[in-house]
Backbone as JSON Lines, residues from 0, in Angstrom:
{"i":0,"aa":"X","n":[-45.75,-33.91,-0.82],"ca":[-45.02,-34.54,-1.9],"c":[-43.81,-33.66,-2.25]}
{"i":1,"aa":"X","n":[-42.47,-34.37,-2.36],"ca":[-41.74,-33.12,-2.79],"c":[-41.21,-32.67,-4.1]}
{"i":2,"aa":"X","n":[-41.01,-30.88,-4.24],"ca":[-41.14,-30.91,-5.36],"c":[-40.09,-31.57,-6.43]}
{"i":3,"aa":"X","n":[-40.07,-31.28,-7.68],"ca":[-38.7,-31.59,-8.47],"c":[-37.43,-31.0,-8.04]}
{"i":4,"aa":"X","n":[-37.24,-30.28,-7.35],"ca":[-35.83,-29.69,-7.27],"c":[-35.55,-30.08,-5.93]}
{"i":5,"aa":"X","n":[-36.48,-30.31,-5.07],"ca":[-36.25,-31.58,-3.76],"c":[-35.52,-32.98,-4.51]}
{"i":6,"aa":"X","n":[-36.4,-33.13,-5.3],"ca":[-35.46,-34.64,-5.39],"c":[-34.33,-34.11,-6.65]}
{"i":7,"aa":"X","n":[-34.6,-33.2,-6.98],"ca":[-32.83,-32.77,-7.41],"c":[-31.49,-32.55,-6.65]}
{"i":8,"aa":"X","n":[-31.7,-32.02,-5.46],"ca":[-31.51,-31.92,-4.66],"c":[-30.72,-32.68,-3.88]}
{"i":9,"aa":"X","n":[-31.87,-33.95,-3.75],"ca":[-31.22,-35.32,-3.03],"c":[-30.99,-36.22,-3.98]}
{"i":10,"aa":"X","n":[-30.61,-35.98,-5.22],"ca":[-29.85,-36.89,-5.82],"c":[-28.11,-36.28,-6.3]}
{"i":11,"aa":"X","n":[-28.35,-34.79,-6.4],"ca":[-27.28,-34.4,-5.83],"c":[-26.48,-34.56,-4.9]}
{"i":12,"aa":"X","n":[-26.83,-34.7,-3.34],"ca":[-26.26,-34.75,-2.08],"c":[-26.14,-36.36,-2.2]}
{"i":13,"aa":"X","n":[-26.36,-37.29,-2.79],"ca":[-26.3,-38.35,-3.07],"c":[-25.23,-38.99,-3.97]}
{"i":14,"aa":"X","n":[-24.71,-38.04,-5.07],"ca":[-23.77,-38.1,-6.22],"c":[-22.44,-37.66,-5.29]}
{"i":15,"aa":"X","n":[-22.48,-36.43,-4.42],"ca":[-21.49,-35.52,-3.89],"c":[-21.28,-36.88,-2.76]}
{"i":16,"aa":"X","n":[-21.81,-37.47,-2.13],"ca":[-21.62,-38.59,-1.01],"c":[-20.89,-39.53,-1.26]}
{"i":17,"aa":"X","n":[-21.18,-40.07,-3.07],"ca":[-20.75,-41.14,-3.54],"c":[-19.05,-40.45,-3.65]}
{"i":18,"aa":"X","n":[-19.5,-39.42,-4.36],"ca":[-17.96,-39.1,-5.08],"c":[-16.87,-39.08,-3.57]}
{"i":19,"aa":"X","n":[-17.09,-38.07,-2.56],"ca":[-16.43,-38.31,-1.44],"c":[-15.8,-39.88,-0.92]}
{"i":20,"aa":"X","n":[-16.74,-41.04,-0.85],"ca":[-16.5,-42.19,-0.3],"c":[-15.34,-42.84,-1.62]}
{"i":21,"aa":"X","n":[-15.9,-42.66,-2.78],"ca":[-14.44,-43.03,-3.49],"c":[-13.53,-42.22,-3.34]}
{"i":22,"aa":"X","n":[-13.33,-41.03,-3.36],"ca":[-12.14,-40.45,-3.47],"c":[-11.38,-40.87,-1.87]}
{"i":23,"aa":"X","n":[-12.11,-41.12,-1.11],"ca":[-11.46,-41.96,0.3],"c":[-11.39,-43.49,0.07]}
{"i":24,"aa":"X","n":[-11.59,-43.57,-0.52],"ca":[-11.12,-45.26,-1.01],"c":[-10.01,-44.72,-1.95]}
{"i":25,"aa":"X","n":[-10.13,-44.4,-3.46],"ca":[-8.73,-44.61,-3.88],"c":[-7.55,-43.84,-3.04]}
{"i":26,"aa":"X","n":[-8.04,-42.68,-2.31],"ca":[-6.77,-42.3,-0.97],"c":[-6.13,-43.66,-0.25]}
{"i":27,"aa":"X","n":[-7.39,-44.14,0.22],"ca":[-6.56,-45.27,1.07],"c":[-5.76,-46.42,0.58]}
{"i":28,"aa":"X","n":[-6.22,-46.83,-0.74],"ca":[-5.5,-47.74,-1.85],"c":[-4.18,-47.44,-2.12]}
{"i":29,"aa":"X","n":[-4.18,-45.81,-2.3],"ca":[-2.8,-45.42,-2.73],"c":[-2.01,-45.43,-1.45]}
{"i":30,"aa":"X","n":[-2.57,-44.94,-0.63],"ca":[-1.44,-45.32,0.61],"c":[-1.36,-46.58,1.05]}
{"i":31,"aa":"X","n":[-1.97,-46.98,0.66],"ca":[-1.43,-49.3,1.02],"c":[-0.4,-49.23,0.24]}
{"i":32,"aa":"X","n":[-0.41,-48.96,-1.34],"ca":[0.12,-49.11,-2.23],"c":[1.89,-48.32,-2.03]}
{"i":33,"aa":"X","n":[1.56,-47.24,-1.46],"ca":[2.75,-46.69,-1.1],"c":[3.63,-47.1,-0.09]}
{"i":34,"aa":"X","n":[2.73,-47.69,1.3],"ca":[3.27,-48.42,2.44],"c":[3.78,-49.74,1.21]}
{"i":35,"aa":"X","n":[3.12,-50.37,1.27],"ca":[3.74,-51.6,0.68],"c":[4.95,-51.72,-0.29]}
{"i":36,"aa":"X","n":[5.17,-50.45,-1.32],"ca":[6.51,-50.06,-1.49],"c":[7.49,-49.82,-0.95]}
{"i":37,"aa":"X","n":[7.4,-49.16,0.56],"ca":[8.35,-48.71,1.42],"c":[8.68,-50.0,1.99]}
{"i":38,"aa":"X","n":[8.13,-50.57,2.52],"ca":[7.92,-52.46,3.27],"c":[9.13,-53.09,1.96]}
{"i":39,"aa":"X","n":[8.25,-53.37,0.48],"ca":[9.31,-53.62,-0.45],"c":[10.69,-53.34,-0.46]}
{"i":40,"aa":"X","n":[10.86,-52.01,-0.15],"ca":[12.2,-51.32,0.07],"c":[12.54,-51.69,1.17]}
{"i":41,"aa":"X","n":[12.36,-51.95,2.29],"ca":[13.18,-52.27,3.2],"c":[13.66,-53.56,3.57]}
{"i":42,"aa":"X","n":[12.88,-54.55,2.95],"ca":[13.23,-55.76,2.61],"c":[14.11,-56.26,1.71]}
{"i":43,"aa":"X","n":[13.92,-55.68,0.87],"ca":[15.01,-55.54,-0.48],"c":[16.52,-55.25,0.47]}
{"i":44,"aa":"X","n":[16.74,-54.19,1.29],"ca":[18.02,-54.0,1.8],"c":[18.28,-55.33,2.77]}
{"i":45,"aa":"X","n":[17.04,-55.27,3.4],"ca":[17.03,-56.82,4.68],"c":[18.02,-57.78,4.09]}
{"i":46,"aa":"X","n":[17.37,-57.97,2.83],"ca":[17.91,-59.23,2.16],"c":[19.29,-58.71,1.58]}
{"i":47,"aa":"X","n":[19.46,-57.94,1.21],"ca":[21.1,-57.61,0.72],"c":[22.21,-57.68,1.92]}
{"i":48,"aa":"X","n":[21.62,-56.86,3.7],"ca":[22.41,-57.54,4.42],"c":[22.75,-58.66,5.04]}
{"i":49,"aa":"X","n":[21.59,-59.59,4.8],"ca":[21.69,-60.87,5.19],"c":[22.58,-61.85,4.1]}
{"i":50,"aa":"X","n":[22.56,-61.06,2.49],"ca":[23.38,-61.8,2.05],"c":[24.89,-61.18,2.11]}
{"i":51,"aa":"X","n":[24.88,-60.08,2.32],"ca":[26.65,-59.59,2.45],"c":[27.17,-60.82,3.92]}
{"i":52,"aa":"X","n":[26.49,-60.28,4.92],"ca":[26.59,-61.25,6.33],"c":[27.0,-62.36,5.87]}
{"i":53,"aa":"X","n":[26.03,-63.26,5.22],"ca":[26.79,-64.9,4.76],"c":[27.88,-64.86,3.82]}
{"i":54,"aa":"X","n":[27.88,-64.02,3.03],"ca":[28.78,-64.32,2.26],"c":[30.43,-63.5,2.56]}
{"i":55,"aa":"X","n":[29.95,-62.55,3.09],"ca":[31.43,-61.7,3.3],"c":[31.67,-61.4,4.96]}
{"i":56,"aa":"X","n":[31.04,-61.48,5.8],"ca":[31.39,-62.02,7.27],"c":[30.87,-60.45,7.6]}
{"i":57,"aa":"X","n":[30.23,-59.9,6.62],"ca":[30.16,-58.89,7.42],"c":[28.84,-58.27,7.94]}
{"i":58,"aa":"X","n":[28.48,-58.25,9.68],"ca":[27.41,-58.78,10.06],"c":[26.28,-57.53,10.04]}
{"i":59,"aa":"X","n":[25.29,-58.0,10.05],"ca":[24.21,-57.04,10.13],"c":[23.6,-56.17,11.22]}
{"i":60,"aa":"X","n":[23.51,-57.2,12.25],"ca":[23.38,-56.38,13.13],"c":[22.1,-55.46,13.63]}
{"i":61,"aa":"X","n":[22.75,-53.76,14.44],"ca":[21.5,-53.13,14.54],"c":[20.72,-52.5,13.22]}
{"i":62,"aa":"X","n":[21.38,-52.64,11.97],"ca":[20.85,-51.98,10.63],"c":[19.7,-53.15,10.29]}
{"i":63,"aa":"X","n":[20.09,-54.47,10.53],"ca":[18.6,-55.38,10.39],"c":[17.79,-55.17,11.33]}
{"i":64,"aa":"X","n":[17.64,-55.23,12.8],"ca":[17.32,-55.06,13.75],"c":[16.07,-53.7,13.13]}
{"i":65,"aa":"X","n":[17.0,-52.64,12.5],"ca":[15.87,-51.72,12.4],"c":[14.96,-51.36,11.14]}
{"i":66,"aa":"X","n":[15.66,-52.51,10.15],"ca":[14.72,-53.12,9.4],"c":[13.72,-53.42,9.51]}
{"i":67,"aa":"X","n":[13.8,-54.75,9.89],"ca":[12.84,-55.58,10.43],"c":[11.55,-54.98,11.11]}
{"i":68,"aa":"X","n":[11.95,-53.8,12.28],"ca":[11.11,-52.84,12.93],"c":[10.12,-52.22,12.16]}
{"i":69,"aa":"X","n":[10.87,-51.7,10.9],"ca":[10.66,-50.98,10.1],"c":[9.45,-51.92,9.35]}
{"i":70,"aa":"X","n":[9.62,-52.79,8.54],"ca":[9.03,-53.18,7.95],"c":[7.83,-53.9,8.63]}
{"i":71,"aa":"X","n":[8.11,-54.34,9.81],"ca":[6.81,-54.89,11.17],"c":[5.25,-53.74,11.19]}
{"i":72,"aa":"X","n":[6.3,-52.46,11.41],"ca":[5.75,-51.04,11.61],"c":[4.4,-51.21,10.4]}
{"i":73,"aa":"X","n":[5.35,-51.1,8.9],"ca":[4.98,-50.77,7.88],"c":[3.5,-51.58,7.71]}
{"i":74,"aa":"X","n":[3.87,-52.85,7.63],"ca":[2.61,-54.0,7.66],"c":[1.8,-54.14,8.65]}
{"i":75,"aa":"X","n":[2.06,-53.48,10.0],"ca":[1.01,-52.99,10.81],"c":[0.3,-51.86,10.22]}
{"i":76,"aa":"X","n":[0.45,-50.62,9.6],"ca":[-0.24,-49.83,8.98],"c":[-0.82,-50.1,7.94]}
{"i":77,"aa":"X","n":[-0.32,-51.31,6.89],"ca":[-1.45,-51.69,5.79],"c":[-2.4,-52.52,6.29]}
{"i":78,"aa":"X","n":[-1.92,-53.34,7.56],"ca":[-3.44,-54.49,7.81],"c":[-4.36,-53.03,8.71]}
{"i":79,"aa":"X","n":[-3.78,-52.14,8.89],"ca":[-4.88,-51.16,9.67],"c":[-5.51,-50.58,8.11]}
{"i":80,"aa":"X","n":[-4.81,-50.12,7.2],"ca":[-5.45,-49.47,5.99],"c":[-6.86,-50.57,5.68]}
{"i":81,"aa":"X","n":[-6.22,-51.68,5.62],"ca":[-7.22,-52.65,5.02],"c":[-8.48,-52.95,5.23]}
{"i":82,"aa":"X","n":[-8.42,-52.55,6.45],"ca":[-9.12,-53.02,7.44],"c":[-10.23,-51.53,7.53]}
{"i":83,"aa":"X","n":[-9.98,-50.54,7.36],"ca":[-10.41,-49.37,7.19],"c":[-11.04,-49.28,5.96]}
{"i":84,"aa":"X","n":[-10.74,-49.79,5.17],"ca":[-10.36,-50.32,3.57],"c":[-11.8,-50.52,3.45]}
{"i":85,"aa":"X","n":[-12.04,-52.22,4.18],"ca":[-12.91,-52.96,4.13],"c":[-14.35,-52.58,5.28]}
{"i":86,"aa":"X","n":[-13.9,-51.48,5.9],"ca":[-15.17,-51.28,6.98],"c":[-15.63,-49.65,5.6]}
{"i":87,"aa":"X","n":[-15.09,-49.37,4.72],"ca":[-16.08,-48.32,4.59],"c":[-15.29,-46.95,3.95]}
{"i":88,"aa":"X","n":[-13.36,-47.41,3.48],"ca":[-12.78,-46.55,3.46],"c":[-12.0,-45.48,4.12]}
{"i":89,"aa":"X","n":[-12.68,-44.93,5.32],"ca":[-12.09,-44.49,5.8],"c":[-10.81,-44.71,6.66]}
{"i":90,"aa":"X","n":[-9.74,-43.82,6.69],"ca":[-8.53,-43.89,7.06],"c":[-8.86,-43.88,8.96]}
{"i":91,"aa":"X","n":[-7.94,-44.73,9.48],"ca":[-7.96,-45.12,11.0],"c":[-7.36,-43.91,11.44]}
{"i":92,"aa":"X","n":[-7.33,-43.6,12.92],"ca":[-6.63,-42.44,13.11],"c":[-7.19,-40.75,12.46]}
{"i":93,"aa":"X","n":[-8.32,-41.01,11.61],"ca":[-8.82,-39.61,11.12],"c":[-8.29,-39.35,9.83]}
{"i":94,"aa":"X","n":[-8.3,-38.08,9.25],"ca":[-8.3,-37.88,8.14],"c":[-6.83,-37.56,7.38]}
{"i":95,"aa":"X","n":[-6.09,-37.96,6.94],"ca":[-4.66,-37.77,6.2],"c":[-3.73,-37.81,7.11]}
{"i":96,"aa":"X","n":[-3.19,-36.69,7.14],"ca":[-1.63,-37.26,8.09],"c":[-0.89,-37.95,7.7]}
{"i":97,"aa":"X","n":[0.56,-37.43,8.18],"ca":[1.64,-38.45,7.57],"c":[2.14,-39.61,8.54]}
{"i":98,"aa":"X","n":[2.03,-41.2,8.04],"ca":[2.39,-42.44,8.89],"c":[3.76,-42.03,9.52]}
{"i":99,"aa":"X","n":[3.94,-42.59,10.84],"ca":[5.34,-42.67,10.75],"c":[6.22,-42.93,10.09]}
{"i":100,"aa":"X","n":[7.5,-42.74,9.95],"ca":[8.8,-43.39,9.07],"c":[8.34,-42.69,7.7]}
{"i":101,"aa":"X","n":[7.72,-41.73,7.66],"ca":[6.93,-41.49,6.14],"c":[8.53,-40.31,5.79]}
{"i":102,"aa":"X","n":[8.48,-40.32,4.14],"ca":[9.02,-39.64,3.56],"c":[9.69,-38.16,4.39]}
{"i":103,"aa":"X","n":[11.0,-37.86,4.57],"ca":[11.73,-37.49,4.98],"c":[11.7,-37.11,6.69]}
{"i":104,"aa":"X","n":[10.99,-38.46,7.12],"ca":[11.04,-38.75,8.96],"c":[13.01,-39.02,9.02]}
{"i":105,"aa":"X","n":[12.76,-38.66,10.32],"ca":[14.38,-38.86,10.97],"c":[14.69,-40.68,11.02]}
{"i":106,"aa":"X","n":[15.37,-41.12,10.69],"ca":[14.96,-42.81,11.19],"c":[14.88,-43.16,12.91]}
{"i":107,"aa":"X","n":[14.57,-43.94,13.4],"ca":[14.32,-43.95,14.7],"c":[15.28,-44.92,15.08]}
{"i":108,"aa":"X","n":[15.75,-45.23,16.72],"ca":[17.14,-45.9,16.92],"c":[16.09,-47.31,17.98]}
């Protein structure tokens, strides 16, 4: 039978388990949350050159082109978050790391 500080024990390693699996859930929340800002942001410009283009002739070009990339990229990494999200929290690819295109990346051509 085990004693009291056995099942102290394992309700400890049980509390410390829980706390870990949330703190990897709200990690992964905040980085949806952050991808999906950056996605926001690059759409936001999408749409400003598509309206300069119609309205002032002046065309968009490879700066949409790498928009678009951009933001494809972006929403491929939240349906992977989500999805990680929904199996259990954990982040795809292992533990932290910075996504591509992340905060002060070179832009790519």
């Amino acid at each position: 039978m085990p004693s009291f500080m056995d099942k102290v024990k394992q309700a400890a390693a049980g509390a410390a388990e829980a706390t870990k699996k949330g703190a990897a859930t709200a990690q992964t929340k905040a980085k949806i949350h952050g991808l999906r800002g950056k996605a926001d942001d690059a759409a936001q410009k999408l749409g400003y050159l598509v309206y300069r283009e119609r309205t002032g002739g002046e065309g968009a070009g490879a700066e949409a082109d790498e928009l678009i990339a951009q933001i494809t990229d972006l929403e491929k990494q939240i349906a992977e978050a989500e999805t990680a999200l929904a199996a259990g929290g954990e982040e795809p690819g292992g533990e932290g790391g910075e996504e591509p295109g992340g905060e002060g990346a070179a832009p790519s051509e």
